[in-house]
C-alpha positions as CSV (number, residue, x, y, z in Angstrom):
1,X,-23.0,14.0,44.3
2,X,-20.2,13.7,46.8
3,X,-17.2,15.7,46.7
4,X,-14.2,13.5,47.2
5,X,-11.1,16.5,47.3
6,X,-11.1,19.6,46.2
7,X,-7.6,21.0,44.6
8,X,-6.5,24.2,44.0
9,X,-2.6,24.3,42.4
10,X,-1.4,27.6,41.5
11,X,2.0,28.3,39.3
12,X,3.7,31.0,40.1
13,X,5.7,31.7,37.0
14,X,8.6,34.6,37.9
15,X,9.1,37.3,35.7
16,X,5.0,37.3,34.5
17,X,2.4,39.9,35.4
18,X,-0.2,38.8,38.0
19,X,-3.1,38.5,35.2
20,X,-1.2,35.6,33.6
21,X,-0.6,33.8,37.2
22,X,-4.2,34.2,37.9
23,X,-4.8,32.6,34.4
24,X,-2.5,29.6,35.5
25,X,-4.3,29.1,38.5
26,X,-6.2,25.8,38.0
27,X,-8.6,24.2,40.2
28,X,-8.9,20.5,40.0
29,X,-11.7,18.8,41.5
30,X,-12.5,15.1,42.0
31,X,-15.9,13.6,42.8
32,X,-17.1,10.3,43.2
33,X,-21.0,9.5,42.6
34,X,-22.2,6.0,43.6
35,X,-25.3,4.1,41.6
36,X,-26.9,1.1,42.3
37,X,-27.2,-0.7,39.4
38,X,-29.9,-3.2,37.9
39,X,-28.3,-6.4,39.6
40,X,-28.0,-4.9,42.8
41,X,-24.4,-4.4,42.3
42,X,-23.3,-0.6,43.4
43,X,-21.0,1.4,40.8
44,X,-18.8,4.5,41.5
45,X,-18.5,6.6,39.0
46,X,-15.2,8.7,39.7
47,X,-15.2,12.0,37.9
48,X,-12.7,14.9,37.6
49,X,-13.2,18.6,36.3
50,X,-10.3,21.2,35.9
51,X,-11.5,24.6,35.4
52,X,-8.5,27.6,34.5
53,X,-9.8,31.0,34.9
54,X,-13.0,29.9,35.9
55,X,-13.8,27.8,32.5
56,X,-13.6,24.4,32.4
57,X,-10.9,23.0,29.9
58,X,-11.0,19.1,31.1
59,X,-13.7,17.0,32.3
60,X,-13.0,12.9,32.5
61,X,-14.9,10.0,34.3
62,X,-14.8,6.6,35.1
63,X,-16.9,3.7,36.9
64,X,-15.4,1.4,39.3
65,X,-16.9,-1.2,41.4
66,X,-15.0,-0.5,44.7
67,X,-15.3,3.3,46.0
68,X,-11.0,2.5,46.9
69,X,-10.4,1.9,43.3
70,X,-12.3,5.1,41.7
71,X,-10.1,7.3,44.7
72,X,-7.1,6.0,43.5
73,X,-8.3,6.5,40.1
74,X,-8.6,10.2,40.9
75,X,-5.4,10.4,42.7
76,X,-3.5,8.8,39.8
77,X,-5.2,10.8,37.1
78,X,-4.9,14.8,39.0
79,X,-1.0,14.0,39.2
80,X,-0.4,12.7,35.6
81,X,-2.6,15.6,34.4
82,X,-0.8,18.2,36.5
83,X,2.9,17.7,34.8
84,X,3.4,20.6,32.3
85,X,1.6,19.9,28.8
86,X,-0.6,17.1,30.1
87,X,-3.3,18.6,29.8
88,X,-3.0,20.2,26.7
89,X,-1.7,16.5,25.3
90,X,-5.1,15.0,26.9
91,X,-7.4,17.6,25.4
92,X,-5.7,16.8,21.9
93,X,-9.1,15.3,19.7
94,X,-8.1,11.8,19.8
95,X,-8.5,11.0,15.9
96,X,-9.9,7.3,14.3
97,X,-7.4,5.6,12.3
98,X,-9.0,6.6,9.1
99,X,-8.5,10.0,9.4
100,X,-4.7,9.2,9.6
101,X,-4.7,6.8,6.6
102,X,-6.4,9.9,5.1
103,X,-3.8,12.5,6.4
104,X,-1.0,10.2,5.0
105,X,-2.3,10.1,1.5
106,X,-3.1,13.7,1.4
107,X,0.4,14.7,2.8
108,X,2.4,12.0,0.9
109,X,5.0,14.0,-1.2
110,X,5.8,11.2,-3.2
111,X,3.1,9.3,-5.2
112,X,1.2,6.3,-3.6
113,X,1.4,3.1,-5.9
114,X,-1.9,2.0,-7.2
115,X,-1.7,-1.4,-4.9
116,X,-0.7,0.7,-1.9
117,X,-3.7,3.2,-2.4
118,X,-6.4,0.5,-2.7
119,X,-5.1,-1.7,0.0
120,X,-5.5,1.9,2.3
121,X,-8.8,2.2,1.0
122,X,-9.8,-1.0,2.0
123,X,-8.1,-1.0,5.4
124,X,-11.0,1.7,6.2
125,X,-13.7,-1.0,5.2
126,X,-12.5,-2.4,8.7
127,X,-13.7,-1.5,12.6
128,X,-10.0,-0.7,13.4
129,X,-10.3,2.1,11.2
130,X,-12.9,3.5,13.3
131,X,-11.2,2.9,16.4
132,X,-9.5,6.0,18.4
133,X,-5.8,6.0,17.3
134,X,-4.6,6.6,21.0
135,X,-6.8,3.3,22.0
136,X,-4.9,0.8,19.3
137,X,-2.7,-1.5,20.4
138,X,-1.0,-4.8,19.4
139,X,-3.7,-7.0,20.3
140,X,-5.9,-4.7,17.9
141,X,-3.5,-5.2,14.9
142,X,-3.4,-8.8,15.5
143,X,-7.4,-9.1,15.7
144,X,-7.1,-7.1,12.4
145,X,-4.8,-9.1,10.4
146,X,-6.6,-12.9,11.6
147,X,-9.9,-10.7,10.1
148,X,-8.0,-10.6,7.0
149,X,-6.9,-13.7,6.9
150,X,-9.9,-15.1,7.6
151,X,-11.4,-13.2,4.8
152,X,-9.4,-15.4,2.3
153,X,-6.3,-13.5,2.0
154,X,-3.0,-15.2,1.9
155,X,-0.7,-14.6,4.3
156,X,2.1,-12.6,2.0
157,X,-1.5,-10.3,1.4
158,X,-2.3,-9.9,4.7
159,X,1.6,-9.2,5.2
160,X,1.7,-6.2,2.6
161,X,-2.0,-4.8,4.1
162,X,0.1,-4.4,7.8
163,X,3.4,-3.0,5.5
164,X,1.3,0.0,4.1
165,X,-0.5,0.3,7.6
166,X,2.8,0.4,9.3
167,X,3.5,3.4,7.4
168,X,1.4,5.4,8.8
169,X,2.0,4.0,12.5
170,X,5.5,5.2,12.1
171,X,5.2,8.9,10.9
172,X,1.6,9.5,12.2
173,X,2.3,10.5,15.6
174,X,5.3,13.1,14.4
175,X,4.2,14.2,11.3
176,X,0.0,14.4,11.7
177,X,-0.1,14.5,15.7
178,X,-2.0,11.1,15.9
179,X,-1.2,9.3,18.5
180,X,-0.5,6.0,16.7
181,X,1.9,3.6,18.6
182,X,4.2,2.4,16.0
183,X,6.5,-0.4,18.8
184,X,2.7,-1.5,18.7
185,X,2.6,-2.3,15.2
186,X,6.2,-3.9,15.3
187,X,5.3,-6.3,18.3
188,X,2.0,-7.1,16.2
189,X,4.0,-8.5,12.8
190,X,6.7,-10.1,15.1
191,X,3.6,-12.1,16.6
192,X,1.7,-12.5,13.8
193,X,4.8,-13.7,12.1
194,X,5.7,-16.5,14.4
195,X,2.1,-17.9,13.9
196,X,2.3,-17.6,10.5
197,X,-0.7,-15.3,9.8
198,X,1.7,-13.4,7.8
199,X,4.7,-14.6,5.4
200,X,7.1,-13.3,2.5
201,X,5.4,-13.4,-0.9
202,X,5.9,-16.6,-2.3
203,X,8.8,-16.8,-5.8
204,X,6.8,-16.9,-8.7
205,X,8.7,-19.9,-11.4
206,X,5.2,-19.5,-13.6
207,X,6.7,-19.0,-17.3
208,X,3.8,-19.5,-20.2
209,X,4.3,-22.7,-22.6
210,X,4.5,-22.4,-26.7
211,X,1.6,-24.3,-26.7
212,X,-0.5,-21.3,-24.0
213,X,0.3,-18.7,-26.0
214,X,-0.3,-20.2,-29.2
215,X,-4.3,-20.6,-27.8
216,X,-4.2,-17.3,-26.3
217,X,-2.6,-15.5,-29.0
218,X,-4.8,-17.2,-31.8
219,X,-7.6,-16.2,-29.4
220,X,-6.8,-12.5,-29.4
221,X,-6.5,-12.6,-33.3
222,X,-9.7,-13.9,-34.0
223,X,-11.2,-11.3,-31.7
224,X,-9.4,-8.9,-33.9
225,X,-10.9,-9.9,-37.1
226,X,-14.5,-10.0,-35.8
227,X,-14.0,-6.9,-33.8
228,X,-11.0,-5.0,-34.7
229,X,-11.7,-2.0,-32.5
230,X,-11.1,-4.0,-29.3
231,X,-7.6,-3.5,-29.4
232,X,-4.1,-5.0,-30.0
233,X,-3.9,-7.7,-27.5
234,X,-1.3,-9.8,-29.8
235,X,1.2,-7.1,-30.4
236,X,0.9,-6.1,-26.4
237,X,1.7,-9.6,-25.4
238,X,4.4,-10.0,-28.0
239,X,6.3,-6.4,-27.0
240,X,6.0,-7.9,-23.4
241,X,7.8,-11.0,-24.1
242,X,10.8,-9.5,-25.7
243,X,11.1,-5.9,-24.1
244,X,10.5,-7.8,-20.8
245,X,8.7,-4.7,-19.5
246,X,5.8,-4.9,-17.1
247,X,2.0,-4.0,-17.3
248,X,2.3,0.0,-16.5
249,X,5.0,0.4,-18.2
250,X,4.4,-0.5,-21.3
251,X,1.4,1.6,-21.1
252,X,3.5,4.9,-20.4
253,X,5.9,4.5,-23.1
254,X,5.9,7.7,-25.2
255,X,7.0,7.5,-29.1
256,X,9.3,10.2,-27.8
257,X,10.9,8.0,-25.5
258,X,12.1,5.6,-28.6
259,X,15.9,5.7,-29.7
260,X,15.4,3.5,-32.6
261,X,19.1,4.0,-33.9
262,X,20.6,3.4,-30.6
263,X,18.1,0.2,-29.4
264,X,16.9,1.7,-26.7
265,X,13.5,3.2,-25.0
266,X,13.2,5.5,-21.8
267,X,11.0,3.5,-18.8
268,X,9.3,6.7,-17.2
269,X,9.0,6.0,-13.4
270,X,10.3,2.4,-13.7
271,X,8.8,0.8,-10.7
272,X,11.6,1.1,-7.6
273,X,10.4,0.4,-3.9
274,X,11.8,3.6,-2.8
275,X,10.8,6.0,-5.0
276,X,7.2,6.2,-7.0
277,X,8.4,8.8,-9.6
278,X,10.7,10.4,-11.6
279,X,12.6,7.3,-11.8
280,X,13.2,7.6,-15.5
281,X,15.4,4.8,-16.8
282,X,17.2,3.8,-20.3
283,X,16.8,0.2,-21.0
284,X,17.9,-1.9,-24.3
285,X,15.3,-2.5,-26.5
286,X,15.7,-6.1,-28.4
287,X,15.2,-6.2,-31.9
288,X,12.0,-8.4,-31.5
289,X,10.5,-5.5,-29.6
290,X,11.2,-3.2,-32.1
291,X,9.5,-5.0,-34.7
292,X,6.8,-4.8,-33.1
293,X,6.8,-0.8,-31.9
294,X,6.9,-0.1,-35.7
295,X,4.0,-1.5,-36.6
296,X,2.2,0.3,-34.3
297,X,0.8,3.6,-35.5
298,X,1.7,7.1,-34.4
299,X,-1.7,8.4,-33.7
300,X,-1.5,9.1,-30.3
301,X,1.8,10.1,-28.0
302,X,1.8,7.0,-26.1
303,X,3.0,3.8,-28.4
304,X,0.4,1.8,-26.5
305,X,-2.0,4.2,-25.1
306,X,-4.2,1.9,-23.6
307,X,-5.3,1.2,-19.7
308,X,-3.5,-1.4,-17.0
309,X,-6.8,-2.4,-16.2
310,X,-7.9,-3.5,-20.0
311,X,-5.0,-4.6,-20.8
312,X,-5.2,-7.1,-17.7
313,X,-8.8,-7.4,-17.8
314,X,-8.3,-8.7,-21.2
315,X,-5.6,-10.8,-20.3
316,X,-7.3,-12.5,-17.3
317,X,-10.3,-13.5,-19.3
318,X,-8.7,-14.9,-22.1
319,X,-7.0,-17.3,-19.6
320,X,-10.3,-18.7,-18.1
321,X,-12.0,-18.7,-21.0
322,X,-9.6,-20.7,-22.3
323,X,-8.8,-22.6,-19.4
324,X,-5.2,-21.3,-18.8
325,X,-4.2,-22.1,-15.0
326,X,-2.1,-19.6,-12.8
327,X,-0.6,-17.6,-15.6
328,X,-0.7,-13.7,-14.9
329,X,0.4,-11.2,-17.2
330,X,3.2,-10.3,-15.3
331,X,4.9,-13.7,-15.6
332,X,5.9,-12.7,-19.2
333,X,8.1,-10.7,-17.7
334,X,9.6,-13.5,-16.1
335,X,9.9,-15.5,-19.4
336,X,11.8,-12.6,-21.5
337,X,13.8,-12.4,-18.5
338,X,14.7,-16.0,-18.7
339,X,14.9,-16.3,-22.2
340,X,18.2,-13.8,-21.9
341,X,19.7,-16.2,-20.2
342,X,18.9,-19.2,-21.8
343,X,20.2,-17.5,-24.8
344,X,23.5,-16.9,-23.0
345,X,23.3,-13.4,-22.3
346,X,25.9,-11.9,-19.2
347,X,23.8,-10.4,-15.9
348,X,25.1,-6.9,-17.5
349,X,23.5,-7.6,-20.9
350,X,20.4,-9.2,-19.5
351,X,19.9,-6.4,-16.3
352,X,20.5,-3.2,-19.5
353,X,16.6,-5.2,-21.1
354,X,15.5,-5.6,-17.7
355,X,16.3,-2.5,-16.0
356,X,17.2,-4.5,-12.9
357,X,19.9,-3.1,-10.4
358,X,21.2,-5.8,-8.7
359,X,21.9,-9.8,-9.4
360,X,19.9,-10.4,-5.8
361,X,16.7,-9.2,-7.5
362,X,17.1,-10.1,-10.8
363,X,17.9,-13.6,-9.8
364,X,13.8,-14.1,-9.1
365,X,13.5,-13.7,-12.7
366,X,15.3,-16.2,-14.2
367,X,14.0,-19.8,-14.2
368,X,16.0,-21.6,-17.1
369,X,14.4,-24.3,-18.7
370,X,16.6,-24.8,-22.3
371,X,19.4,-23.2,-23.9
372,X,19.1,-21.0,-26.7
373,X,16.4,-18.9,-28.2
374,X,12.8,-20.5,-27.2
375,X,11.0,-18.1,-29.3
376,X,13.4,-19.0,-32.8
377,X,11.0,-18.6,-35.8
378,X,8.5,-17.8,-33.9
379,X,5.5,-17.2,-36.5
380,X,3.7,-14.5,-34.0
381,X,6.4,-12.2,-33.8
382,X,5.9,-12.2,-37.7
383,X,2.4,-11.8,-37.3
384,X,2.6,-8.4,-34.4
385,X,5.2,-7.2,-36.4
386,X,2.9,-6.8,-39.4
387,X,1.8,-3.1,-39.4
388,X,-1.8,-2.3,-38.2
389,X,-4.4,0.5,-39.4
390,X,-5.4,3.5,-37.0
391,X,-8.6,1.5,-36.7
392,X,-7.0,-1.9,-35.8
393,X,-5.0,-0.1,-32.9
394,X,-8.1,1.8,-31.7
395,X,-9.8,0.4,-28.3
């Protein structure tokens, strides 16, 4: 081993005892150690150690093929490390990604959506989340988000994966002390954006014929007879339709929450992109609905108490089985929506059903094929509204 220069840089802070300068005292020293390698090639490894107090608190090395390049290396190296706090910044353990997706769930005051939540826990199925957070860069987030893509994801999806990821690039390096570089993650979707790896999500217009939900509906009620434990799909679809409420929703409304003499229902932690919860919302409640809320029975708190995930499970299959194209629960939504409209109803009017605050985003909702009611003598409301036994309701 060659010593290449020795360094000794003492700060003399005034006003401090002698003990505590002698503890400042660092010595820096750089070395360069030359190899010959396999091909024949010779390698110089440049390596520096800084000892305080005679312990050492840094050590760092690099190869370089030219013995010029791994001096300057050292040279460059002992004056970044010697500004105040360098060193303590440098010695900081340099977490991998995953541990700051972790920190940001953990920490999060308010509560992460479901999507947002599984779209993090997949992001850590992926080698960036394994990388050192000090060592991503742009070039890594694009990599990333062509991996997606290439996966099968749509652009809009691979768009929301780098909008929850982004989160954490922006408040990981103040808040957790990872060193994230967030102008990283912004140059990143302005790239990926221009080559159209990532996109807005597309407008949904998708609103479910007479005709579907007559073979889905009829489908659910025959599985009710044969099985009546599995649970009252018809009614569920049918309070969908007219409350206009989504999945989630529906599932967390309480029979306390009903105001049956004033036509309206309290939407606990109605869905709001800023906030996850304790958005609690009074929305109109149509007659239609109500019909079918009372013939549900009270036996448990919640007037649905039933899962997202069966509910849409059940939904999903019904659809293929019965060869339903493109039709997702959620677009009955945008049918009750519409239906407001169609039957003349004022944005006011239609926004108190929907719980929407503003025309903009209510707008998406309302795809008007006819005037007036579409659902007029509908025979299934009749048929949901018909009151059901404890054991008809049970899943």
């Amino acid at each position: 081993m060659r010593p290449f220069r020795p360094v000794v840089d003492c700060f003399v802070v005034p006003g401090t005892t002698l003990s505590y300068q002698q503890e400042a005292c660092r010595t820096a020293m750089g070395t360069i150690v030359s190899r010959k390698r396999k091909d024949g090639t010779t390698g110089y490894t440049a390596q520096i150690l800084i000892k305080r107090g005679g312990k050492i608190v840094h050590r760092q090395a690099q190869t370089f093929d030219r013995r010029g390049a791994a001096a300057a290396w050292i040279k460059r190296r002992e004056t970044e490390l010697a500004v105040p706090g360098a060193l303590e910044r440098e010695n900081r353990k340099d977490h991998p990604l995953a541990d700051a997706i972790d920190w940001y769930v953990e920490n999060s005051i308010k509560e992460i959506g479901r999507t947002k939540a599984q779209v993090l826990r997949s992001i850590k199925e992926y080698g960036i989340a394994g990388m050192p957070c000090s060592t991503i860069g742009s070039t890594d987030i694009v990599a990333f988000a062509r991996e997606l893509g290439s996966s099968g994801r749509k652009p809009q999806t691979v768009a929301n994966y780098l909008s929850h990821l982004a989160s954490i690039f922006r408040i990981g390096k103040a808040g957790g002390g990872f060193e994230l570089d967030y102008p990283a993650m912004i140059a990143a979707q302005a790239v990926l954006r221009h080559q159209g790896t990532v996109s807005k999500s597309e407008k949904r217009d998708r609103r479910p014929t007479l005709a579907e939900l007559d073979k889905i509906l009829d489908h659910f009620k025959i599985r009710n007879e044969r099985r009546p434990a599995s649970g009252p799909m018809v009614q569920i679809i049918v309070f969908a339709i007219f409350s206009t409420r989504r999945q989630d929703e529906i599932t967390r409304i309480r029979w306390d929450d009903l105001q049956r003499e004033r036509g309206r229902i309290l939407v606990r932690d109605m869905k709001h992109p800023g906030q996850k919860k304790g958005n609690d919302t009074w929305v109109d409640l149509p007659p239609e609905a109500i019909r079918v809320v009372e013939a549900m029975p009270k036996n448990k708190a919640e007037i649905f108490p039933y899962t997202t995930d069966a509910i849409s499970a059940a939904f999903t299959r019904a659809c293929q089985f019965l060869g339903v194209e493109n039709l997702h629960f959620h677009d009955l939504r945008h049918d009750g929506v519409s239906r407001l409209f169609e039957m003349g109803f004022a944005i006011p009017n239609a926004a108190a059903v929907s719980g929407h605050r503003s025309w903009s985003s209510l707008q998406r909702y309302t795809h008007l094929e006819q005037s007036g009611d579409k659902y007029a003598n509908w025979p299934w409301l009749e048929i949901a509204s018909t009151p059901l036994s404890k054991d008809e309701a049970a899943l």
